[in-house]
N, C-alpha and C positions, 0 to 999 in steps of 0.2 A: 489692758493687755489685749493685742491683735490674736483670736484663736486662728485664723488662717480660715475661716468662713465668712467673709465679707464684712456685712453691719450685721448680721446676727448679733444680737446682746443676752445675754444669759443673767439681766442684774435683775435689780425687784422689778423695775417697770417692765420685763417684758411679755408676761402675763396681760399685762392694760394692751399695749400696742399690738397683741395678738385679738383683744376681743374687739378692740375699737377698728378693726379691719374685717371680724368674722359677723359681727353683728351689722351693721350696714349692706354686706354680700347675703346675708339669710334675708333679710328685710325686703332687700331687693329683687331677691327670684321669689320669693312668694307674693310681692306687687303684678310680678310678670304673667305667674299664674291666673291672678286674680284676672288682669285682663286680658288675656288671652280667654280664658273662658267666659268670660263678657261677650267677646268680641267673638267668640262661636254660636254662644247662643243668641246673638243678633244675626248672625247668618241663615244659622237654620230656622230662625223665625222671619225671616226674609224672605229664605227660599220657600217655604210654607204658603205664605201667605202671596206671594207673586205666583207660586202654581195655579193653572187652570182645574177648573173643579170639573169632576166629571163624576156620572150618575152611574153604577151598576147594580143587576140585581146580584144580591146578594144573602145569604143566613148568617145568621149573630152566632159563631162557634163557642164564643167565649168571653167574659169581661175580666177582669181584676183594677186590682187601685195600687200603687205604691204612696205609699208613706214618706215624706223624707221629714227631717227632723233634725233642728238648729239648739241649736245650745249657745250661751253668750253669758259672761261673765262682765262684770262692770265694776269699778274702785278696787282699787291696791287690796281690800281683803275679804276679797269675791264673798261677803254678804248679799248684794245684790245680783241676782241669777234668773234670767227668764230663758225659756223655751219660746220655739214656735215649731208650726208643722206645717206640712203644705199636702195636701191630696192629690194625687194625678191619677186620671182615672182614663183605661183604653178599653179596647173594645177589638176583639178578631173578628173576621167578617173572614168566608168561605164562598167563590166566587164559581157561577155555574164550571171554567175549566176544569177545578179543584184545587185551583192555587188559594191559601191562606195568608193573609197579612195583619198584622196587627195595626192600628190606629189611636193618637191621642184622641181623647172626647171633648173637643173645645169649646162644644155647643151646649150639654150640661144632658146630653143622650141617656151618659147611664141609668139616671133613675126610669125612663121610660121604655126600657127597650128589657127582651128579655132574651137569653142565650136559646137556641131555636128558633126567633124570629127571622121569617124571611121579607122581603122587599128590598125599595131601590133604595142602596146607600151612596150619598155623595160624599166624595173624596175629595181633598187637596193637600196633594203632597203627603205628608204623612198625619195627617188629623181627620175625622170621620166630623163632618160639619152637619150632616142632616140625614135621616132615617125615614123614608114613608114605608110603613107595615100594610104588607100584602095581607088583605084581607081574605081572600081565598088561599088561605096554605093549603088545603086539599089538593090543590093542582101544584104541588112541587116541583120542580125542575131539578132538584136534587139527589144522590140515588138513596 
């Protein structure tokens, strides 16, 4: 019987033809996701790393680390379960104008440096790639 809604069907199958339409469309914008965020963090590690490095003095205002942290489940009755984590570790730097900027630490800085140090830190783009500590901090240049 025609309800006057086109092919709409209201019988048992159309439950099925509603998942077998909605599942394939979720599947598909969260592939889109995936690489789209691929494909940004290839840019920004692009643009990073084709920037020119440049030297400033500068004082270490601050460090911190983020955390991130994966979770993955594996077989039809997620008995199998592993974690992973990853460390990201930056670094503020406070520059004689007084402008501060933050920096990933791509060169493995943190453990050597310590919040207070001053000298010349080289930059590219947004990663702090090398630190020489000004061995006379007496003669500050900071107020």
């Amino acid at each position: 019987m025609d309800s006057g809604f086109g092919s709409f069907s209201s019988g048992p199958g159309a439950g099925f033809d509603f998942m077998f339409t909605l599942v394939p469309v979720l599947i598909g914008i969260v592939f889109v996701i995936i690489i789209i965020s691929l494909i940004g963090s290839g840019v920004r590690y692009a643009k990073n790393a084709s920037s020119p490095k440049n030297t400033h003095y500068a004082r270490i205002v601050s460090k911190r680390m983020d955390v991130k942290n994966t979770s993955h489940s594996h077989g039809n009755d997620n008995m199998m379960h592993s974690t992973s984590s990853r460390t990201y570790y930056y670094i503020t730097l406070e520059f004689d104008n007084g402008h501060r900027q933050e920096y990933l630490d791509v060169k493995n800085l943190y453990g050597l440096v310590a919040e207070g140090d001053e000298g010349y830190a080289a930059v590219q783009g947004d990663w702090i790639v090398a630190f020489e500590r000004n061995v006379n901090q007496g003669q500050s240049s900071f107020r």
